[in-house]
C-alpha positions as CSV (number, residue, x, y, z in Angstrom):
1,X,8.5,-11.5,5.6
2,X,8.4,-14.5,3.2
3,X,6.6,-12.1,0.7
4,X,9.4,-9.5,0.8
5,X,12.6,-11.7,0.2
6,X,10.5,-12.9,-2.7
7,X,10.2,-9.6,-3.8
8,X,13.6,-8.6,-3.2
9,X,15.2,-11.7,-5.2
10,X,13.1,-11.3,-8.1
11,X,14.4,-7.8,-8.1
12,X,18.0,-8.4,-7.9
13,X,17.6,-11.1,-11.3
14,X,15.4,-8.7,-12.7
15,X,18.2,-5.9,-12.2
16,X,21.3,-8.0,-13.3
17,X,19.3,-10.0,-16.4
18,X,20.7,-8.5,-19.7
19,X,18.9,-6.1,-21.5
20,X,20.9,-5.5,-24.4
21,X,18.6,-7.1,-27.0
22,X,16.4,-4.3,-25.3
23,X,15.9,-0.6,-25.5
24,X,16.5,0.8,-22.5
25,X,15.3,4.4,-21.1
26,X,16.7,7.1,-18.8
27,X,14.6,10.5,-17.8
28,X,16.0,13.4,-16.1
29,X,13.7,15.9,-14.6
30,X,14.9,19.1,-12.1
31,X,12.1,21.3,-10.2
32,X,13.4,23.9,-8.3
33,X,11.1,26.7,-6.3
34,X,12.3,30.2,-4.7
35,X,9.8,30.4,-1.7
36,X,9.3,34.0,-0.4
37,X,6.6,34.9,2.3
38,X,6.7,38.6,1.5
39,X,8.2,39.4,4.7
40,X,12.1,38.3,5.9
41,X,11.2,34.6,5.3
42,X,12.2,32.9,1.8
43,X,13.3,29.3,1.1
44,X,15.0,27.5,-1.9
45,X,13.8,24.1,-2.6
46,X,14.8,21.8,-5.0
47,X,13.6,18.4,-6.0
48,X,15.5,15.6,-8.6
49,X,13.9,13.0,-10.6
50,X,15.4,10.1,-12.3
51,X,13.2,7.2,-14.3
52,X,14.6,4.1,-15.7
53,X,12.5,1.5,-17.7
54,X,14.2,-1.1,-19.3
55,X,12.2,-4.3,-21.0
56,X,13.0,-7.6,-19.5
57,X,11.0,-9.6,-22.2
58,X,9.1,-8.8,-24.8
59,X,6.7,-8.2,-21.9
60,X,7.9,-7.5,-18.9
61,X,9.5,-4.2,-17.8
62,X,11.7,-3.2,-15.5
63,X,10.6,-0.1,-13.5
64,X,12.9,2.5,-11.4
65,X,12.8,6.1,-10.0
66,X,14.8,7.7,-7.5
67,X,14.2,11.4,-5.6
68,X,16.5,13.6,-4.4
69,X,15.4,16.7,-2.1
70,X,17.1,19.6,-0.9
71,X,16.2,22.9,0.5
72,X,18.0,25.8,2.2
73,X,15.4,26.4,5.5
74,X,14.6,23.6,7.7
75,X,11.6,25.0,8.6
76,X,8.4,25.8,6.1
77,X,7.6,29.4,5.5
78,X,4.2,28.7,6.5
79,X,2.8,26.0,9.7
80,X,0.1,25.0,7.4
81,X,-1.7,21.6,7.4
82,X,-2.3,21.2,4.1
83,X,1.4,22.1,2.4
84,X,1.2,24.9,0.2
85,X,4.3,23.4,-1.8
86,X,3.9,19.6,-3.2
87,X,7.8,19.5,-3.6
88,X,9.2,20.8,-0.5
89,X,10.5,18.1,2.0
90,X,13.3,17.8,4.4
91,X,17.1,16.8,2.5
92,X,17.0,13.5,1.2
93,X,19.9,12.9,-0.7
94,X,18.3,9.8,-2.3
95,X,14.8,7.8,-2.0
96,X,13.4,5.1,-4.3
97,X,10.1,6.2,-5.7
98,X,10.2,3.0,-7.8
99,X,11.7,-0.3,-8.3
100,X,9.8,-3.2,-9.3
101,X,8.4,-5.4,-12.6
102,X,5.2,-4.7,-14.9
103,X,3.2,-7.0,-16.7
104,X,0.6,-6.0,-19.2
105,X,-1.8,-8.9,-19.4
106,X,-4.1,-7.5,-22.5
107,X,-5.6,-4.3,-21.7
108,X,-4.7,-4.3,-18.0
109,X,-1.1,-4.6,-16.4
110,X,0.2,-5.3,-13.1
111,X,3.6,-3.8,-11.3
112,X,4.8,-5.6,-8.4
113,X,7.5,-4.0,-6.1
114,X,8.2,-0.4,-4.5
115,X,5.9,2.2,-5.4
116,X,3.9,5.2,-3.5
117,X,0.6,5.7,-4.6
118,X,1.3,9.7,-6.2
119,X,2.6,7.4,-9.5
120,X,-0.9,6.5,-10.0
121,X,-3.2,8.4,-7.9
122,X,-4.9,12.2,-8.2
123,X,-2.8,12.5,-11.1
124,X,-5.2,14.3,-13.8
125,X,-4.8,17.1,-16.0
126,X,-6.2,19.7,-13.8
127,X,-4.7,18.8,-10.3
128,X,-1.3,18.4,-12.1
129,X,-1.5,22.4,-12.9
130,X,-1.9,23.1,-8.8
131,X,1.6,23.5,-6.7
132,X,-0.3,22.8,-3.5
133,X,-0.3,19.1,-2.2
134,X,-4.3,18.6,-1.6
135,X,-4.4,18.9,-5.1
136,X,-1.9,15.9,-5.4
137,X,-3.7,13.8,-2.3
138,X,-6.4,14.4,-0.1
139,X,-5.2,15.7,3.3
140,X,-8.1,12.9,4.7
141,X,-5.3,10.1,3.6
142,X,-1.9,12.3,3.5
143,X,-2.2,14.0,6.7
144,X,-3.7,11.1,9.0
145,X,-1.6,8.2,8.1
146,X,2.2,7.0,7.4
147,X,1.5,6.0,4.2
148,X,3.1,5.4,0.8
149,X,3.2,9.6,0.0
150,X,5.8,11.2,-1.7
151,X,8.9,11.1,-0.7
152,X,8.2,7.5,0.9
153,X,7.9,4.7,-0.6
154,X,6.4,0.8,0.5
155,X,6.1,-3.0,-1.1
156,X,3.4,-2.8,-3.1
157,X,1.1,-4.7,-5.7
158,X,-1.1,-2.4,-8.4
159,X,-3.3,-3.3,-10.8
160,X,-4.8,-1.1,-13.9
161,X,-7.3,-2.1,-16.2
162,X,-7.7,0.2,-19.1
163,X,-11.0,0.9,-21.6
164,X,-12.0,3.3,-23.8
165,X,-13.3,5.7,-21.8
166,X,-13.1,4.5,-18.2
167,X,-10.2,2.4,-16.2
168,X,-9.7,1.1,-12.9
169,X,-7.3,0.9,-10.7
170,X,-6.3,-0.9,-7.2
171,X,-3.5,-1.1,-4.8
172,X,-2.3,-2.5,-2.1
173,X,0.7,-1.0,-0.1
174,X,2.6,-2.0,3.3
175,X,0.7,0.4,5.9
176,X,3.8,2.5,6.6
177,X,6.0,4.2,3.8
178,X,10.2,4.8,4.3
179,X,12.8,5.8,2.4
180,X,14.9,4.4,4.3
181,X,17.2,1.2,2.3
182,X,18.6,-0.5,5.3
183,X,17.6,-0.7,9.2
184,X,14.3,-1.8,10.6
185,X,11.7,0.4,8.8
186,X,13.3,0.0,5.6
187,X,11.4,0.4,2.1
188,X,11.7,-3.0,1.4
189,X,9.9,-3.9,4.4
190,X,6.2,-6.0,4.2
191,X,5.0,-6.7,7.8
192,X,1.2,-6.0,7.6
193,X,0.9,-7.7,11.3
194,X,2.5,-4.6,12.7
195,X,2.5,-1.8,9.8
196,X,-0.8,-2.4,8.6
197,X,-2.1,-2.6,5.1
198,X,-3.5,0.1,2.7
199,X,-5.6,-0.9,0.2
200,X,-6.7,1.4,-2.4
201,X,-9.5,1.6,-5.3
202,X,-10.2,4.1,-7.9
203,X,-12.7,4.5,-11.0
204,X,-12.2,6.6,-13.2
205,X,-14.4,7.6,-16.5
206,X,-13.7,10.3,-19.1
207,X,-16.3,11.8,-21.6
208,X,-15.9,14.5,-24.3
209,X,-12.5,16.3,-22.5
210,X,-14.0,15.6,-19.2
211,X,-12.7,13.3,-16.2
212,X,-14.9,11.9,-13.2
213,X,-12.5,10.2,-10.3
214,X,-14.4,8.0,-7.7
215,X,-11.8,6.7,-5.1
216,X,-12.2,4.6,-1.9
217,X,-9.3,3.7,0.8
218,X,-9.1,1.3,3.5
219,X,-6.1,1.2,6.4
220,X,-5.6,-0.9,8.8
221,X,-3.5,-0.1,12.1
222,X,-2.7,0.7,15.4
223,X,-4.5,3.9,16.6
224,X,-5.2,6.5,19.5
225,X,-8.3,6.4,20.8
226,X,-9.2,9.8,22.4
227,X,-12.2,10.0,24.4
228,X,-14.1,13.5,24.4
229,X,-12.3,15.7,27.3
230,X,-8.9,14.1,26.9
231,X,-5.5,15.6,25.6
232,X,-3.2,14.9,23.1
233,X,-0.9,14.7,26.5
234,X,-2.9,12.5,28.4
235,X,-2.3,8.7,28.1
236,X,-4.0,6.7,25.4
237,X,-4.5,3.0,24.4
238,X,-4.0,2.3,21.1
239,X,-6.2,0.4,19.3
240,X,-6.3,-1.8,16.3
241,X,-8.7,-0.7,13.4
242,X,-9.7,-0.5,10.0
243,X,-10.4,3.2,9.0
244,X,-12.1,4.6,5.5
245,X,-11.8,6.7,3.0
246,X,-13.9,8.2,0.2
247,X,-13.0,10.7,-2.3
248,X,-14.0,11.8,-5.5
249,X,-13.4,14.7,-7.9
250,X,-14.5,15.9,-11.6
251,X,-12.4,18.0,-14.2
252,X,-15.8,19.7,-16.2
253,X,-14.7,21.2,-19.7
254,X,-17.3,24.1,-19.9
255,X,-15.4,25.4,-23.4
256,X,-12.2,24.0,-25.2
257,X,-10.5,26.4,-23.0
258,X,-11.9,26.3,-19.2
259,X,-12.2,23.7,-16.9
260,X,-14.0,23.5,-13.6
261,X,-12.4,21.2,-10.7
262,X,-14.4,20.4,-8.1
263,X,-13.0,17.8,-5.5
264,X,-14.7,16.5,-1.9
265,X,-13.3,13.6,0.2
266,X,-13.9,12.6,4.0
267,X,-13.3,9.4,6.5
268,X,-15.3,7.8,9.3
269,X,-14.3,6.7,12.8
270,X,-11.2,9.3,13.1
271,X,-10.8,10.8,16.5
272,X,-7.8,12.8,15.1
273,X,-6.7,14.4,12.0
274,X,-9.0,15.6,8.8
275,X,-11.9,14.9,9.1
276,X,-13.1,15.8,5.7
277,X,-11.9,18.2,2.3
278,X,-13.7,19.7,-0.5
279,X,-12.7,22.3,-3.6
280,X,-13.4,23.9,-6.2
281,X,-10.9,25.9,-9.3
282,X,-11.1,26.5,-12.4
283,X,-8.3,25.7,-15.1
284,X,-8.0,27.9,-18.3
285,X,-5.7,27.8,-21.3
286,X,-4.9,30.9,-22.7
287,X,-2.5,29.9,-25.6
288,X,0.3,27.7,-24.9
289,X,0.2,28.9,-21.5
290,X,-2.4,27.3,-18.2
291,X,-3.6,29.1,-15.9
292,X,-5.3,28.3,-12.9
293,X,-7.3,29.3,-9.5
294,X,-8.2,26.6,-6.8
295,X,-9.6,27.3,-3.2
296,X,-10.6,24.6,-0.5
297,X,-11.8,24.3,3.0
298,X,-10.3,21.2,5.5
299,X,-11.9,20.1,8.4
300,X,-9.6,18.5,10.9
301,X,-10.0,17.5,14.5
302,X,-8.3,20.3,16.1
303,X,-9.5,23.7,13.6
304,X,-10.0,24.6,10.4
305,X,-7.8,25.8,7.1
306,X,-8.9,27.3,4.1
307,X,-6.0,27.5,1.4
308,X,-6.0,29.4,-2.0
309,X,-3.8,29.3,-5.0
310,X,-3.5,31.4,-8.3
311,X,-0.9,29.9,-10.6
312,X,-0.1,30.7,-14.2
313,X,2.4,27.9,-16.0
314,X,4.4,29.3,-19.1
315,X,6.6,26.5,-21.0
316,X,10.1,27.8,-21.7
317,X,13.2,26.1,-23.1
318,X,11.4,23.7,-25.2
319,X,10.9,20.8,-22.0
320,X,11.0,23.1,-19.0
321,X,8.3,25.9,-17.8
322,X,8.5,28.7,-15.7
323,X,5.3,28.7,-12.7
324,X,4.5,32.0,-10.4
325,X,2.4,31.5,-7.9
326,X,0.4,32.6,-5.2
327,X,-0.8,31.0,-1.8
328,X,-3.5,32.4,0.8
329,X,-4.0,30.7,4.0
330,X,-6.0,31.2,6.6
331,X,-6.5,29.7,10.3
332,X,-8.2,31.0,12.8
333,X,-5.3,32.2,14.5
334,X,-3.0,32.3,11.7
335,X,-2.9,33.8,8.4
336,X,-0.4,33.2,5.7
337,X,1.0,35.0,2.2
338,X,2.8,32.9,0.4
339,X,4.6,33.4,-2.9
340,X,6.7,31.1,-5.2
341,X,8.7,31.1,-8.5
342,X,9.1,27.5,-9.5
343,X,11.1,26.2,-12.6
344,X,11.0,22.9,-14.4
345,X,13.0,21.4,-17.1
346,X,12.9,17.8,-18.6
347,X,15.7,16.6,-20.2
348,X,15.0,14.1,-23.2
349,X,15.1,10.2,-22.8
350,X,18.5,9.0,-23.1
């Protein structure tokens, strides 16, 4: 608790310090998606980014970015376990994604404050193209644990150190993600005793138009223990533990105009949730327009899903882009068809 009134005053100076000797920056960005399971089904989802930077010192830098979600059916097109669409989320009319102070120290740099780990995290070229959110984060982290995922938000320390071809990267985030500003579980919150912690690392190396991503994850937290025979209705007794992740994932140029993606992560100890992911796409340019095509398999504790996605994304309007696409899902008693038309537009930096 000490740690996050800290936090919180050195963000209030850092908000009200004057800036005007300083540049300061303002980004707009609107993505909007017409969902439409080919059926009677369709869905309208719409997600609003602002960024704010402005330099405190010749320095430091002030950090900020809200989210604001909206969509016209409460319910997804699709019960999937992976998310077909990395956008769609109930209505939040506004979330911090952001807030906090960087300081470059040489070639690395370290933000303290709000953050969730999509800022930093499985975000290379080729999982950028992909609409589907295992191409964003591994369901082995997103879909087992409260965490710091888009549209949440927790305290946060992280850390970059940048070379010439290779960088690393580590985090360490409040156990449970809000977007919430006031009440108990608010995003401000740091209470590792009963939250937990997540601590994350990540190497990554490029090579000739090439990227190779080697991640690991640790969370700490209070847990279900289910014994084999039980139910998720029977009584359990939750446990304290550390659980782990590993991932990695490599973006292969073949020529200057195809890509391969191939991706694998998994965790120990988990009696519930996935167990482990793996995929494989490939990314091709065909003039100022990307394609792509991206399949993979999850394992979690209950079945099986095996999602695929063909997208093509065609810039329009100077900053915005125009992205069909197509989703195939398949359970074992389920089986989904999903299409979507999403547009995005950038507006310059004010």
């Amino acid at each position: 608790m000490v740690m996050t009134k800290l936090i919180k005053y050195l963000l209030v100076i850092a908000t009200v310090s004057p800036c005007r000797c300083f540049a300061q920056k303002l980004l707009i960005s609107y993505t909007t998606e017409l969902q439409s399971d080919f059926k009677k089904g369709s869905n309208w989802v719409n997600l609003l980014r602002l960024d704010f930077s402005a330099p405190l010192s010749p320095s430091a830098t002030l950090e900020a970015a809200t989210l604001s979600t909206a969509k016209t059916r409460t319910e997804s097109l699709a019960h999937d376990w992976q998310t077909f669409s990395n956008i769609e989320e109930d209505n939040h009319p506004l979330a911090v994604a952001v807030l906090g102070i960087r300081q470059p120290m040489g070639n690395s740099s370290l933000f303290i404050g709000i953050r969730n780990l999509n800022e930093d995290y499985f975000t290379s070229p080729a999982t950028n193209l992909f609409t589907n959110s295992s191409c964003g984060i591994f369901p082995t982290l997103s879909a087992d644990y409260p965490i710091a995922n888009y549209p949440v938000s927790s305290m946060g320390v992280h850390y970059e150190l940048q070379q010439a071809q290779w960088d690393l990267q580590a985090s360490l985030y409040n156990g449970k993600g809000s977007y919430r500003f006031t009440g108990k579980e608010n995003v401000f919150r740091f209470c590792p005793q009963h939250d937990g912690i997540l601590c994350l690392t990540s190497f990554n190396y490029r090579h000739h138009d090439s990227n190779y991503h080697m991640g690991f994850a640790l969370h700490s937290g209070m847990y279900r223990n289910y014994a084999k025979g039980d139910t998720e209705q029977a009584s359990q007794k939750e446990k304290k533990e550390i659980r782990k992740i590993i991932w990695g994932y490599v973006e292969q140029t073949i020529t200057p105009h195809l890509q391969v993606l191939l991706q694998v992560s998994a965790q120990w100890h988990a009696s519930q949730g996935c167990k482990h992911n793996s995929g494989a796409g490939l990314v091709w340019q065909c003039g100022k327009t990307e394609g792509g095509l991206f399949t993979d398999y999850a394992r979690f504790s209950h079945s099986h899903e095996c999602a695929s996605e063909f997208t093509w994304k065609i810039p329009c309007l100077g900053k915005g882009f125009i992205q069909p696409t197509l989703h195939l899902i398949h359970q074992p008693e389920a089986h989904y068809l999903i299409g979507l038309l999403r547009f995005g537009y950038v507006l310059p930096a004010l």
